[in-house]
N, C-alpha and C positions, 0 to 999 in steps of 0.2 A: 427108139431113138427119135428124138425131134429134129425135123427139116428146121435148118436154120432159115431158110431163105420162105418158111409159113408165113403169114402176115401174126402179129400177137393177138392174143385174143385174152379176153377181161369177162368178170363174173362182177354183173350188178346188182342191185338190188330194183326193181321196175320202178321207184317212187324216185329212183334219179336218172329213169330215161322212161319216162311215159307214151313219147312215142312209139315205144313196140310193143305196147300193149295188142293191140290189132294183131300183128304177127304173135303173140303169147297164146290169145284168145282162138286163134285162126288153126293153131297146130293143136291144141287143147279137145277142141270141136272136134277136127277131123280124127285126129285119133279113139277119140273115148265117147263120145256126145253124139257125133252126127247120125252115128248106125242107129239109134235108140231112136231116131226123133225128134232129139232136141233142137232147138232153134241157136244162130250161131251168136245172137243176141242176147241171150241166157248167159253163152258162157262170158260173154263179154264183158256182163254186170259182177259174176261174180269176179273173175281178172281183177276189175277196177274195183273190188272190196279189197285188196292187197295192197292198195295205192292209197288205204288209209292211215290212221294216225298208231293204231291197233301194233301190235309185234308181230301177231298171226291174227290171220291170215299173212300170208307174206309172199312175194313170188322174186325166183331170182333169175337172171338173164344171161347169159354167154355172147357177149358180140365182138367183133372183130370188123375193124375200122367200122364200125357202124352198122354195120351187118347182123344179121341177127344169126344165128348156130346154133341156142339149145336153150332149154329153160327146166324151172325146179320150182315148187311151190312146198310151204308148211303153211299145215292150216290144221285145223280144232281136231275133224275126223274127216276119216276116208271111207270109214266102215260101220257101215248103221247095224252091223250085228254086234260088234263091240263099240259102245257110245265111251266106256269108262277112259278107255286108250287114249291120252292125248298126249302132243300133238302129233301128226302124221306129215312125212315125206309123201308127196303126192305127182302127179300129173311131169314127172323126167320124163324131156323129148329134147334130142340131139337131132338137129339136119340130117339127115340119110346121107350127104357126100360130106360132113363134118363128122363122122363116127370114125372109132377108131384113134382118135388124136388124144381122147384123156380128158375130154370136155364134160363127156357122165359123170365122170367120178370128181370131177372136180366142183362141179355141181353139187355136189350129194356132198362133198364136202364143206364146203359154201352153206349150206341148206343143215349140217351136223353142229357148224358154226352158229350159225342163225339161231337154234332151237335151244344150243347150249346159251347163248345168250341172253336168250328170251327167260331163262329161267329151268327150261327142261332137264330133266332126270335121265331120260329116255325118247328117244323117235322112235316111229310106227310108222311104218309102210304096209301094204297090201300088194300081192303082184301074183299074176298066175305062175303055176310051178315050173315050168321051162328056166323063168325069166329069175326067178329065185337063186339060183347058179348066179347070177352075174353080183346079186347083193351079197352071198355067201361069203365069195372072194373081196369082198371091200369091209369084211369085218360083223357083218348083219349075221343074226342067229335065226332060226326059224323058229316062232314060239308058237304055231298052229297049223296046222294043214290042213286045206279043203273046207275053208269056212266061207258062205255062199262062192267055193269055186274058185279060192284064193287063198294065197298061204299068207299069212301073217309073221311079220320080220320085226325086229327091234335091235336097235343099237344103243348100246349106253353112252351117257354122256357125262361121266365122272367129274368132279372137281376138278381134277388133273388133266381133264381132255383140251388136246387143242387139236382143230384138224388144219390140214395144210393150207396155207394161201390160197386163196378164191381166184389170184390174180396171176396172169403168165404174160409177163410184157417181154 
């Protein structure tokens, strides 16, 4: 059940609020980038490839009153073992005290939107196996397991598909 008295919260696309590019770039890093190495600068360049003219790469935002909450990127590949796979659902992160509310999947539906408009057939994901559980239940099939250490997901995106409104005011 939703708290009526939550403030609303909206799913963008980053190219009509460029200012939280930094907060996109910043949770990006820390989650997946910073452990390897990478510099938080790196990620930041590729972010602002999503703020081009392009379809994909593409990143999309969750904020509330201006706040930032969660974000979802599709872009070319996720997975340099399978190059053929395109495009990929990539880099969903939810705020840790915004979890729970329906902002992932709204996200990932936002981002099902995006890909089927873009022209896509199919999204790809990559995600370790615990975390595969949570795609299973939003419709995702498993089409590999254990490819460098990650299961491989896809959703179709039929003629007929529409996924739910991006937007909860």
């Amino acid at each position: 059940m939703t708290d009526p008295t939550a403030p609303a919260w909206q799913i963008l696309d980053l190219r009509d609020c460029p200012e939280q590019a930094a907060d996109v770039a910043d949770r990006i890093w820390q989650a997946w980038w910073k452990a390897d190495g990478h510099a938080l600068a790196d990620v930041t360049a590729l972010t602002r490839l999503s703020m081009g003219e392009a379809a994909i790469p593409s990143t999309l935002v969750a904020l509330t009153e201006g706040r930032f909450l969660g974000t979802v990127s599709v872009i070319a590949n996720d997975l340099e073992a399978r190059p053929a796979l395109t495009p990929w659902l990539a880099a969903l992160w939810v705020e840790p005290e915004a979890r729970g509310r329906g902002i992932g999947a709204a996200l990932i539906g936002a981002a099902l939107a995006h890909a089927k408009a873009s022209g896509a057939a199919r999204l790809y994901l990559c995600a370790e196996n615990p975390i595969s559980a949570y795609y299973e239940r939003l419709g995702w099939t498993v089409e590999e397991r254990a490819v460098e250490g990650l299961d491989v997901l896809s959703h179709p995106l039929p003629a007929d598909f529409a996924a739910a409104s991006p937007r909860r005011d």
